[in-house]
KOLTOR-528850 format. One record per atom (N, C-alpha, C, O, CB): residue in one letter; atom name; x, y, z. Coordinates in Angstrom, 1 decimal, always signed. Glycine has a CB too. Layout:
N
<tiba type="A" atom="CA" X="X" Y="Y" Z="Z"/>
...
# end
This chain:
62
<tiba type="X" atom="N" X="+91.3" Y="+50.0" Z="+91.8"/>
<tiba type="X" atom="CA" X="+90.8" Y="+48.6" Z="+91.7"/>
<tiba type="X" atom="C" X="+89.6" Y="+48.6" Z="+90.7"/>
<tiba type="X" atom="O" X="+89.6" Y="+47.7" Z="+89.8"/>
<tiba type="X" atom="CB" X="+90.4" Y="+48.1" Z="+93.0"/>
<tiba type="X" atom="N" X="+88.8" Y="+49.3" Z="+90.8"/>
<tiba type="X" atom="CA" X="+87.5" Y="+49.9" Z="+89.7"/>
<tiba type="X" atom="C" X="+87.8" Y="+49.5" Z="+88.9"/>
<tiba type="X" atom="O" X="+89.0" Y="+49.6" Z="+89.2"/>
<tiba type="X" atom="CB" X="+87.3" Y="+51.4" Z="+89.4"/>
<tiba type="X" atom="N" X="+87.8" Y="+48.9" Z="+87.7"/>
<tiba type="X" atom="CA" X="+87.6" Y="+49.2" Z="+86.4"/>
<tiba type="X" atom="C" X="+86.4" Y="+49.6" Z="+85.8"/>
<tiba type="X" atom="O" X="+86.6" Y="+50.1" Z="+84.7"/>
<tiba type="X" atom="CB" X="+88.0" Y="+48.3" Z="+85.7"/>
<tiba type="X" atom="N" X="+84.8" Y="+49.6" Z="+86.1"/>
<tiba type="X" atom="CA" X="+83.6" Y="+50.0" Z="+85.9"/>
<tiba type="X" atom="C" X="+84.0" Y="+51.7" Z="+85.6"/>
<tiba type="X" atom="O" X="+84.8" Y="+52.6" Z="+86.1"/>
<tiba type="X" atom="CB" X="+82.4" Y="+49.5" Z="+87.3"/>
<tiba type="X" atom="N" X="+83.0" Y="+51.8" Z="+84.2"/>
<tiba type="X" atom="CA" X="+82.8" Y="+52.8" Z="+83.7"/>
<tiba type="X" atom="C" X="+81.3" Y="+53.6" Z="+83.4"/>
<tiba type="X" atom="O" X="+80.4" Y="+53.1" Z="+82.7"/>
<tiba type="X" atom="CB" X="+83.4" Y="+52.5" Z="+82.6"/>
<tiba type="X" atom="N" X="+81.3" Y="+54.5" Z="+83.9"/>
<tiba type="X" atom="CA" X="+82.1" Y="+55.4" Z="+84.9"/>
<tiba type="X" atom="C" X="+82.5" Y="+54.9" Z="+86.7"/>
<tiba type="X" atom="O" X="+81.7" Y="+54.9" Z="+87.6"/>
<tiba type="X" atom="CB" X="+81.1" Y="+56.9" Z="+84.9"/>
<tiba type="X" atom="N" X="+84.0" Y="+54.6" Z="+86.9"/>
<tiba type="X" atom="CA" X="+84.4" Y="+54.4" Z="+88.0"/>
<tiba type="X" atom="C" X="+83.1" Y="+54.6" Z="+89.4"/>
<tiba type="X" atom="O" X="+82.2" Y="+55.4" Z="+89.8"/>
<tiba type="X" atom="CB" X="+85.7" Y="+55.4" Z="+87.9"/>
<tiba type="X" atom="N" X="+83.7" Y="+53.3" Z="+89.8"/>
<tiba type="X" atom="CA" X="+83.0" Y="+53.4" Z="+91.2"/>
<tiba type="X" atom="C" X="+83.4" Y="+54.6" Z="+92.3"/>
<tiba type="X" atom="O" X="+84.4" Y="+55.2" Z="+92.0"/>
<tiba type="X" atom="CB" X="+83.3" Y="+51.9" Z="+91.9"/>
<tiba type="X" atom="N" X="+82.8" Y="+55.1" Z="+93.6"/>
<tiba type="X" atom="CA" X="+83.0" Y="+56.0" Z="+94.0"/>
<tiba type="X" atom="C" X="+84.4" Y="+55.3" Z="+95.2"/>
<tiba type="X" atom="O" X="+84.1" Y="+54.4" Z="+96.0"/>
<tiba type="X" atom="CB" X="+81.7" Y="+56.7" Z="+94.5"/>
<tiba type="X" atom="N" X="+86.2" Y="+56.1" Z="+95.0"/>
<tiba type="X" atom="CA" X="+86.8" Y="+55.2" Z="+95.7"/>
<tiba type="X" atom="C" X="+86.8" Y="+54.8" Z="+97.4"/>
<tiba type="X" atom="O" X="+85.6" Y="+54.6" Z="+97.6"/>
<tiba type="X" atom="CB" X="+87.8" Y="+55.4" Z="+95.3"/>
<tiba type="X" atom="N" X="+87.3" Y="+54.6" Z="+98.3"/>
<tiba type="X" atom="CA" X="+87.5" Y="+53.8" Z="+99.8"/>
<tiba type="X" atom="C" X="+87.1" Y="+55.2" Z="+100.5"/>
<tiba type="X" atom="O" X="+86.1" Y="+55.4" Z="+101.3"/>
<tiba type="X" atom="CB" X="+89.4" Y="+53.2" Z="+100.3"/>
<tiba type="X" atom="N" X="+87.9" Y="+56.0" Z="+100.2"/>
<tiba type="X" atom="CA" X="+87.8" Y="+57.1" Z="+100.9"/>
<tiba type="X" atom="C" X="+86.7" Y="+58.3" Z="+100.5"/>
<tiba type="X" atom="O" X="+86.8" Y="+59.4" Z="+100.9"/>
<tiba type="X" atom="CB" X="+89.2" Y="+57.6" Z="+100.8"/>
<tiba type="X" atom="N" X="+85.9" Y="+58.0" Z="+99.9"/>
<tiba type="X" atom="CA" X="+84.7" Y="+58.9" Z="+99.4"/>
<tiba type="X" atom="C" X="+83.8" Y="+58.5" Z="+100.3"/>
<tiba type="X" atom="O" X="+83.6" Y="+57.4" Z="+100.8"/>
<tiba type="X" atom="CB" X="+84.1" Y="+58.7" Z="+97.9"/>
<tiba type="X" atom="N" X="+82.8" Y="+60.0" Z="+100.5"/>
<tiba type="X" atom="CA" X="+81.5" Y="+59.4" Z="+101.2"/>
<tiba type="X" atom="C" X="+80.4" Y="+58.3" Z="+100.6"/>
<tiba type="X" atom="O" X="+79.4" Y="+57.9" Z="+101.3"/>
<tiba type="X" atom="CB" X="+80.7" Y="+60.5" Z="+101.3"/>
<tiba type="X" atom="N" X="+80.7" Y="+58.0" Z="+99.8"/>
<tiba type="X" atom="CA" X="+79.6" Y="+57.6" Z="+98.7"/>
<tiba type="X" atom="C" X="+80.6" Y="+56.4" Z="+98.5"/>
<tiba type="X" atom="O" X="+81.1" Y="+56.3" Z="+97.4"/>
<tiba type="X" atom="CB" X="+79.1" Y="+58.8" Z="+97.1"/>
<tiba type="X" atom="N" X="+80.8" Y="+55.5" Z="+99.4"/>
<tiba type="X" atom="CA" X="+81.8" Y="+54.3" Z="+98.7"/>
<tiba type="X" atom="C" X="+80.9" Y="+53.3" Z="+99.1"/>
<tiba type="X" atom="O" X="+81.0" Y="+52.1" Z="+98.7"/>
<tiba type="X" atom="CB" X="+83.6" Y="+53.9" Z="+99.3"/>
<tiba type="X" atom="N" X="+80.0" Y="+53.6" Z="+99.8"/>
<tiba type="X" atom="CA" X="+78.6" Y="+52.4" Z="+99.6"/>
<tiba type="X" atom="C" X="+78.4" Y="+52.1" Z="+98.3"/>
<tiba type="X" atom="O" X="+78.5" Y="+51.0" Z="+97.9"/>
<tiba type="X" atom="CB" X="+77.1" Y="+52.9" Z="+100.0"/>
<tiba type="X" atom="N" X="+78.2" Y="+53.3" Z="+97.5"/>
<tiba type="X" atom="CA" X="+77.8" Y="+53.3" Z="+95.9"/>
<tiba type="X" atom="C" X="+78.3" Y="+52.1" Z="+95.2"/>
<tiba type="X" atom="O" X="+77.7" Y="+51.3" Z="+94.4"/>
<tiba type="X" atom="CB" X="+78.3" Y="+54.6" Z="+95.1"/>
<tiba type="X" atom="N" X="+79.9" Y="+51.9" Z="+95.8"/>
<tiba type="X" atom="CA" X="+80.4" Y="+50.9" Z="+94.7"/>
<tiba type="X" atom="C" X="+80.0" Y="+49.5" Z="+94.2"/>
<tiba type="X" atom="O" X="+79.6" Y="+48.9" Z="+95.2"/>
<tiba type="X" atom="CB" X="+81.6" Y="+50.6" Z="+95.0"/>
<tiba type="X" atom="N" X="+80.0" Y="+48.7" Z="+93.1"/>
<tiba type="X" atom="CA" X="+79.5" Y="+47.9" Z="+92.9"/>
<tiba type="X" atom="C" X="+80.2" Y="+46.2" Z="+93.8"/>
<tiba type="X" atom="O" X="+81.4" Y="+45.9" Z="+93.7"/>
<tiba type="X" atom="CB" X="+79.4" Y="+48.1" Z="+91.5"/>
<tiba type="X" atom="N" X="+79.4" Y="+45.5" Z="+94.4"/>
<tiba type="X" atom="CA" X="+79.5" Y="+44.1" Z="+94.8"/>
<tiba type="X" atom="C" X="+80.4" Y="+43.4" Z="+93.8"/>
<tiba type="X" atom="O" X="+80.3" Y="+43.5" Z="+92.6"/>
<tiba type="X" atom="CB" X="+78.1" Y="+43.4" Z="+94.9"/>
<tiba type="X" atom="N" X="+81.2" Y="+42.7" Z="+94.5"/>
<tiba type="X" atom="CA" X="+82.1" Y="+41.9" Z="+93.3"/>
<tiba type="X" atom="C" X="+82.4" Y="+40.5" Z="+94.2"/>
<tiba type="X" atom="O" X="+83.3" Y="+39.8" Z="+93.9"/>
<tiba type="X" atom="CB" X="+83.9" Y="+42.8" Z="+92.6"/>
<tiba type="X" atom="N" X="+81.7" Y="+40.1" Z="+95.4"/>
<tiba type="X" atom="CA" X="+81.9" Y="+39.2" Z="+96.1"/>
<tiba type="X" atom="C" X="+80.8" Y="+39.5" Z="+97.2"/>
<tiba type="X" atom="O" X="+80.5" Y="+40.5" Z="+97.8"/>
<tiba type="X" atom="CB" X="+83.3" Y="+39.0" Z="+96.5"/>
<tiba type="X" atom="N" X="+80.4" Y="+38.5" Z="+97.4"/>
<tiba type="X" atom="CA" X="+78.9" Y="+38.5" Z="+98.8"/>
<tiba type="X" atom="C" X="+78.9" Y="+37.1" Z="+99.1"/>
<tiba type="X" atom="O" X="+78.7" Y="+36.2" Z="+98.3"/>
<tiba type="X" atom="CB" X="+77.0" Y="+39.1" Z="+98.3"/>
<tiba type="X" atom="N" X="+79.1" Y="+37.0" Z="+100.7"/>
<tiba type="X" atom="CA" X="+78.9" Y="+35.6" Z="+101.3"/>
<tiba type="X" atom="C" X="+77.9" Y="+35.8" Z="+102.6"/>
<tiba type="X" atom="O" X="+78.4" Y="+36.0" Z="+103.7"/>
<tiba type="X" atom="CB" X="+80.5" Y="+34.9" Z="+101.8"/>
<tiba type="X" atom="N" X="+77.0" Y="+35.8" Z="+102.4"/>
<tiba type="X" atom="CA" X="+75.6" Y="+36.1" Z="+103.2"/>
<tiba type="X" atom="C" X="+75.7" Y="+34.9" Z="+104.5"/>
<tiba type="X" atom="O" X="+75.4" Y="+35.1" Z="+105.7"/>
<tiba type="X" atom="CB" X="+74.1" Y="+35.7" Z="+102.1"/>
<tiba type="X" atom="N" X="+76.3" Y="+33.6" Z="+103.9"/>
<tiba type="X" atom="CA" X="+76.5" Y="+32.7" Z="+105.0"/>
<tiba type="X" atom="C" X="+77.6" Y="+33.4" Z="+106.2"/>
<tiba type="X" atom="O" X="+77.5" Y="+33.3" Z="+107.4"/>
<tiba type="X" atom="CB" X="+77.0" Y="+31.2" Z="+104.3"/>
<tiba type="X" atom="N" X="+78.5" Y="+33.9" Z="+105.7"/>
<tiba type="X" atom="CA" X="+79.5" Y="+34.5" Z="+106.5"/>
<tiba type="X" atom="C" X="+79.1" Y="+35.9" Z="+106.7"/>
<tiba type="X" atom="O" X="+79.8" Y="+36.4" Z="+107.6"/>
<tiba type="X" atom="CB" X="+80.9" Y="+34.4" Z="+105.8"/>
<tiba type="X" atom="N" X="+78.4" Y="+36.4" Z="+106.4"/>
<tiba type="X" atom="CA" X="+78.3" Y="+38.2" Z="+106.8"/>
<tiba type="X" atom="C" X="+78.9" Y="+39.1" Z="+106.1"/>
<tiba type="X" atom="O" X="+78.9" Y="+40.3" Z="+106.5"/>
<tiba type="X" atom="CB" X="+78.9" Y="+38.6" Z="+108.1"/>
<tiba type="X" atom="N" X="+79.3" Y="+38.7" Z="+105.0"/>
<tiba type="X" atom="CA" X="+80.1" Y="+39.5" Z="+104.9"/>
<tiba type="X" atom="C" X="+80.3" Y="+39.7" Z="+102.8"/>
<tiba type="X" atom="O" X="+80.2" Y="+38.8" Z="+101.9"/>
<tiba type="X" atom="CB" X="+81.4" Y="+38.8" Z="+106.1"/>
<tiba type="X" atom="N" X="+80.8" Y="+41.3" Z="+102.6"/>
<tiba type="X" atom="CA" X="+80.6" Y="+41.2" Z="+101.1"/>
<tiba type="X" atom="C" X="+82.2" Y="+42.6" Z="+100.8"/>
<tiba type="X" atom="O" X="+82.7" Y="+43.5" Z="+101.5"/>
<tiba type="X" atom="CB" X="+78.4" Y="+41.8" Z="+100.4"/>
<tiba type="X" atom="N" X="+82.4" Y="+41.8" Z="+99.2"/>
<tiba type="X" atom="CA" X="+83.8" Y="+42.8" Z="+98.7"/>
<tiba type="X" atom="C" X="+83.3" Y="+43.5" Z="+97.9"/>
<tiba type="X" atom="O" X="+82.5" Y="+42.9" Z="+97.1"/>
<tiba type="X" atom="CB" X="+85.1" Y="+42.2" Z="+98.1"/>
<tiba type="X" atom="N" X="+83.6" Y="+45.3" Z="+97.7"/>
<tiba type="X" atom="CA" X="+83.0" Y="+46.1" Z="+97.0"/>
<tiba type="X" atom="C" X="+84.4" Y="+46.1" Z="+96.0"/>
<tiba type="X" atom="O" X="+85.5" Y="+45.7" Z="+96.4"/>
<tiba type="X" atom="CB" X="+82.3" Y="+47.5" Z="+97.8"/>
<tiba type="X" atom="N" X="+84.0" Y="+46.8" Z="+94.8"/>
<tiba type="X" atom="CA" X="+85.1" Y="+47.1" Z="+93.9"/>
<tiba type="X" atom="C" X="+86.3" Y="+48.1" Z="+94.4"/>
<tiba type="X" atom="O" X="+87.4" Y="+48.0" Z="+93.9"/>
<tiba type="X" atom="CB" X="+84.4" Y="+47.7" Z="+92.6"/>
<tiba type="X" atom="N" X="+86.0" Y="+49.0" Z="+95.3"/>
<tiba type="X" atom="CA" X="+86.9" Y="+49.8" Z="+95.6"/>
<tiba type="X" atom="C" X="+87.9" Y="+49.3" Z="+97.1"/>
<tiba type="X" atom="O" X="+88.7" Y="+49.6" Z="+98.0"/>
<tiba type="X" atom="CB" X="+85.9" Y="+51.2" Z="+95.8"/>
<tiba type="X" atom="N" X="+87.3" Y="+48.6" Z="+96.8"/>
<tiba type="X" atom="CA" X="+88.2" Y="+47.4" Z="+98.4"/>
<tiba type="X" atom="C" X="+87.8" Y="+47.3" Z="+99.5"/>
<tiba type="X" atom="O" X="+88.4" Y="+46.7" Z="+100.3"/>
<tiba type="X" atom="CB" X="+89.7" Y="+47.8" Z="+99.1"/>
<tiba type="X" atom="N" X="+86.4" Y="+47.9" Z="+99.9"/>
<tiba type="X" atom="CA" X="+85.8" Y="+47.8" Z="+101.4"/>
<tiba type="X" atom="C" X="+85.2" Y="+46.7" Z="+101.5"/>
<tiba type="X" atom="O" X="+84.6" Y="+46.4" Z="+100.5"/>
<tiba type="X" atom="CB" X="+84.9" Y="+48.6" Z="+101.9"/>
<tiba type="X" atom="N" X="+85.2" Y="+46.0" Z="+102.3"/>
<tiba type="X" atom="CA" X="+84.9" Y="+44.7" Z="+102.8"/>
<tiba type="X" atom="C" X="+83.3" Y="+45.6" Z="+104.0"/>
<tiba type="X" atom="O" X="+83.4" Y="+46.5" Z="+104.9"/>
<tiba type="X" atom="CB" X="+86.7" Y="+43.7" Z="+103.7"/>
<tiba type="X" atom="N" X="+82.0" Y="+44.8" Z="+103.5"/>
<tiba type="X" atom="CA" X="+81.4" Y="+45.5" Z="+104.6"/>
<tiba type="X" atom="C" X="+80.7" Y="+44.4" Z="+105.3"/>
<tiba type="X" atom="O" X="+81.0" Y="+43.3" Z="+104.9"/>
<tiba type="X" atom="CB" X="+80.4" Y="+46.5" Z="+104.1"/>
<tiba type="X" atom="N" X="+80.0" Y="+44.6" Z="+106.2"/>
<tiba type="X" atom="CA" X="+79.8" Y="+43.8" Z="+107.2"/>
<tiba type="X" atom="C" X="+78.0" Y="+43.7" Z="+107.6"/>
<tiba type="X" atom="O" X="+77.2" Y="+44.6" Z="+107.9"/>
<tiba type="X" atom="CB" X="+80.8" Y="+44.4" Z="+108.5"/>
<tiba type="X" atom="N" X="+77.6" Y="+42.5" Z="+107.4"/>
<tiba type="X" atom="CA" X="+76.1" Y="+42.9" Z="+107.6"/>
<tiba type="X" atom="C" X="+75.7" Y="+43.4" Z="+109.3"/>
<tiba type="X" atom="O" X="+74.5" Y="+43.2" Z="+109.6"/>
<tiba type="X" atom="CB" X="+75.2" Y="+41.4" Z="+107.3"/>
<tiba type="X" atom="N" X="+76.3" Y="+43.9" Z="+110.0"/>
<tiba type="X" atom="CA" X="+75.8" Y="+44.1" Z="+111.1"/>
<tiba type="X" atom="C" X="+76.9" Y="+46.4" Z="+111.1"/>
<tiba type="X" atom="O" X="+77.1" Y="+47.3" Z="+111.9"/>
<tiba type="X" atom="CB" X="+76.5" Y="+42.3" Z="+112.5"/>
<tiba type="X" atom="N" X="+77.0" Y="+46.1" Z="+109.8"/>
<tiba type="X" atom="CA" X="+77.1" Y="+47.5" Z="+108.9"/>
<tiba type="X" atom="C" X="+78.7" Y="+48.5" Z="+109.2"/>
<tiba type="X" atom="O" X="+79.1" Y="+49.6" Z="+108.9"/>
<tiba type="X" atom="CB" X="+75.5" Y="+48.6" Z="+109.5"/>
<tiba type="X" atom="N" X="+79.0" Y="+47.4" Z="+110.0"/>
<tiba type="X" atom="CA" X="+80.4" Y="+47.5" Z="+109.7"/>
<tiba type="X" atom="C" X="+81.4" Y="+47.6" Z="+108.6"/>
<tiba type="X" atom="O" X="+81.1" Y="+47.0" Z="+107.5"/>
<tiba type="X" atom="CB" X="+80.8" Y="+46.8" Z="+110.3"/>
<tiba type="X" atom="N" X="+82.5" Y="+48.2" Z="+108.6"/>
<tiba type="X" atom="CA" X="+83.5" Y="+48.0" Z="+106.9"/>
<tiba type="X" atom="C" X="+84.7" Y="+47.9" Z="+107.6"/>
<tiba type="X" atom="O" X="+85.0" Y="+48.3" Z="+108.8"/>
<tiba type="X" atom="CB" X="+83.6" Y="+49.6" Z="+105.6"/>
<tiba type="X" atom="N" X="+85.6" Y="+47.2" Z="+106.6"/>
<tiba type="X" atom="CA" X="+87.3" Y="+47.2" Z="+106.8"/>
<tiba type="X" atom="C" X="+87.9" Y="+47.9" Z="+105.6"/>
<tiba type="X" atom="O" X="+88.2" Y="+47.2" Z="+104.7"/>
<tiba type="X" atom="CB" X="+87.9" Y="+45.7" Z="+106.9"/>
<tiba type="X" atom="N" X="+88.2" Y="+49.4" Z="+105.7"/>
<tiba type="X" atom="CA" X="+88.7" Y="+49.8" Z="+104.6"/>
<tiba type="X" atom="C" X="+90.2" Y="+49.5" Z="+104.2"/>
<tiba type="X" atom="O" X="+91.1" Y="+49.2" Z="+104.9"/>
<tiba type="X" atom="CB" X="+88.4" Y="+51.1" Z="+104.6"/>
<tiba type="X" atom="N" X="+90.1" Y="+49.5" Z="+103.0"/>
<tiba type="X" atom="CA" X="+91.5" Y="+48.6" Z="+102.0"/>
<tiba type="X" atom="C" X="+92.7" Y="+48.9" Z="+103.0"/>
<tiba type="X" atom="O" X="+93.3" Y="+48.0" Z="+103.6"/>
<tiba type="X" atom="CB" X="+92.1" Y="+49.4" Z="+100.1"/>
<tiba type="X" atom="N" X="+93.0" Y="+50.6" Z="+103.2"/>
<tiba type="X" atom="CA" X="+94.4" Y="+50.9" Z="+104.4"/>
<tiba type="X" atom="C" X="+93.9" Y="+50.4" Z="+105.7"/>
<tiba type="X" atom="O" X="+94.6" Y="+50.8" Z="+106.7"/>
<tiba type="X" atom="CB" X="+94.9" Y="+52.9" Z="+104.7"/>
<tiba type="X" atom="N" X="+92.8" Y="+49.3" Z="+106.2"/>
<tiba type="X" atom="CA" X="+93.0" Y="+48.7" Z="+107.2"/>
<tiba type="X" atom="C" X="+92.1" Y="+49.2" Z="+108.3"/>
<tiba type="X" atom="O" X="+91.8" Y="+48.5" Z="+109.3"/>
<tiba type="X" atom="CB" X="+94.3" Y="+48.7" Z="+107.5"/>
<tiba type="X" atom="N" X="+91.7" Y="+50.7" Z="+108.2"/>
<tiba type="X" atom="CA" X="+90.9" Y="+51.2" Z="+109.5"/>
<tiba type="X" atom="C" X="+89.4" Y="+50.4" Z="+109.4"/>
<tiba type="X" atom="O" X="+89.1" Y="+49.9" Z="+108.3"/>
<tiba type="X" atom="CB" X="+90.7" Y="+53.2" Z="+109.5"/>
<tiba type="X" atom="N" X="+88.8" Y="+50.3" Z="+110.3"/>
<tiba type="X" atom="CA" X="+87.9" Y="+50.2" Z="+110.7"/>
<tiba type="X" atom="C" X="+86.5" Y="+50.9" Z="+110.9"/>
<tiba type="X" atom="O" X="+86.4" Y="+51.6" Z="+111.9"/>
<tiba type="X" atom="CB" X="+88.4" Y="+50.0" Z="+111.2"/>
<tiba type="X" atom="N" X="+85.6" Y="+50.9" Z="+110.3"/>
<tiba type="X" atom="CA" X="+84.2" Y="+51.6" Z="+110.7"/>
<tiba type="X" atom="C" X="+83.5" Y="+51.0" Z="+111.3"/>
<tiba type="X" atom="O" X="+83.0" Y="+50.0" Z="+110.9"/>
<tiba type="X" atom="CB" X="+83.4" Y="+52.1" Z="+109.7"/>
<tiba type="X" atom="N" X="+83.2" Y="+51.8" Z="+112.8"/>
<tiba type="X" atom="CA" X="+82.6" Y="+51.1" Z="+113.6"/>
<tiba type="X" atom="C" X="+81.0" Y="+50.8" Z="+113.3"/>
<tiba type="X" atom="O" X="+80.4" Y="+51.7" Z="+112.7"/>
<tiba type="X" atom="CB" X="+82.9" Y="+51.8" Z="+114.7"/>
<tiba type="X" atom="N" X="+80.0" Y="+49.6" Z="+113.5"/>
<tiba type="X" atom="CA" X="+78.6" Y="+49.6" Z="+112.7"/>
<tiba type="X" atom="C" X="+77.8" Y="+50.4" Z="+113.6"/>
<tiba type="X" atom="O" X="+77.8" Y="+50.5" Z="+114.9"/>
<tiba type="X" atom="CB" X="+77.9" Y="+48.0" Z="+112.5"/>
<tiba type="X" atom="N" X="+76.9" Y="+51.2" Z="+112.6"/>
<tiba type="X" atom="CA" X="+75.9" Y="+51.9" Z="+112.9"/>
<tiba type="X" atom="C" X="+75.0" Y="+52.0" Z="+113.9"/>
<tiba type="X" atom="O" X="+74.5" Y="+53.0" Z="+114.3"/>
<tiba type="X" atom="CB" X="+75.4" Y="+51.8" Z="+112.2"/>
<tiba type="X" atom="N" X="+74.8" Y="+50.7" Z="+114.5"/>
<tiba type="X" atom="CA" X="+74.4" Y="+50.4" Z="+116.0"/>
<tiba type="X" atom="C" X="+74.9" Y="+50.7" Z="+117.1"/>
<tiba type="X" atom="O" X="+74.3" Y="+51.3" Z="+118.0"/>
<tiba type="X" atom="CB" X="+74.2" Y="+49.3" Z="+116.1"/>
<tiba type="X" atom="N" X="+76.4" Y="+50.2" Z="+117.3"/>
<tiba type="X" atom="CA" X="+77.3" Y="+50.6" Z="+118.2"/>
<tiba type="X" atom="C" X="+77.5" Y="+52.4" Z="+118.4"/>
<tiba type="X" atom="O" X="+77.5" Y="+53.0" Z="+119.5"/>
<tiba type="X" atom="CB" X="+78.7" Y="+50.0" Z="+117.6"/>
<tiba type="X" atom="N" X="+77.5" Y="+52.9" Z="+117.1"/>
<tiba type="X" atom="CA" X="+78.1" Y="+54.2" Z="+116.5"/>
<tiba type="X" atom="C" X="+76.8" Y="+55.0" Z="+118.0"/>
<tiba type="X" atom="O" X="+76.9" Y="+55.7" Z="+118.9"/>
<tiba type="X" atom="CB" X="+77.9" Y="+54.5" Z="+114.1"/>
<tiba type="X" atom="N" X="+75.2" Y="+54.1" Z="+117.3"/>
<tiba type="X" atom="CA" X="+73.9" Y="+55.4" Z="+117.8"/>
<tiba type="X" atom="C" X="+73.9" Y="+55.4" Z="+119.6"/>
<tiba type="X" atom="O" X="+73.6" Y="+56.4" Z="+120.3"/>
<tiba type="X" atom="CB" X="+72.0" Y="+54.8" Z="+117.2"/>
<tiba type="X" atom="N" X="+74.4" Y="+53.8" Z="+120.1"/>
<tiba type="X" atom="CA" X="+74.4" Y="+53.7" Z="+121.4"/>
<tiba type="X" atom="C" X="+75.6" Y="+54.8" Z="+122.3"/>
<tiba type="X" atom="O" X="+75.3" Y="+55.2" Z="+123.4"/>
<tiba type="X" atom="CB" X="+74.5" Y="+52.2" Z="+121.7"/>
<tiba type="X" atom="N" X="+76.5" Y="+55.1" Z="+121.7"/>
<tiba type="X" atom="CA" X="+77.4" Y="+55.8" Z="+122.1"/>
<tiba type="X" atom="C" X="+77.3" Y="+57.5" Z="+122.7"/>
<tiba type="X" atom="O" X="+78.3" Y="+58.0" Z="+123.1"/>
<tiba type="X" atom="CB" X="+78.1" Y="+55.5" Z="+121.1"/>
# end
């Protein structure tokens, strides 16, 4: 999906935070990175094949 040069880091990389914003709706929570993750302000993601990353808060209480 990338076209930025040098390529964004892709879905499945540790570093796919890195990728650049190409959509952000702050009213809704929610923003699209170039590599297809959809992240979540309460630090959640929906990666492009569909899994789920549970948010950082949930993740520490556990």
């Amino acid at each position: 999906m990338c076209t930025h040069q040098p390529p964004c880091p892709p879905a499945n990389s540790a570093a796919h935070q890195a990728a650049r914003l190409v959509a952000y709706h702050p009213e809704q929570g929610w923003g699209l990175l170039c590599n297809g993750v959809v992240f979540f302000d309460d630090t959640g993601e929906l990666l492009p094949d569909g899994r789920s990353v549970v948010p950082a808060v949930l993740e520490r209480a556990a």
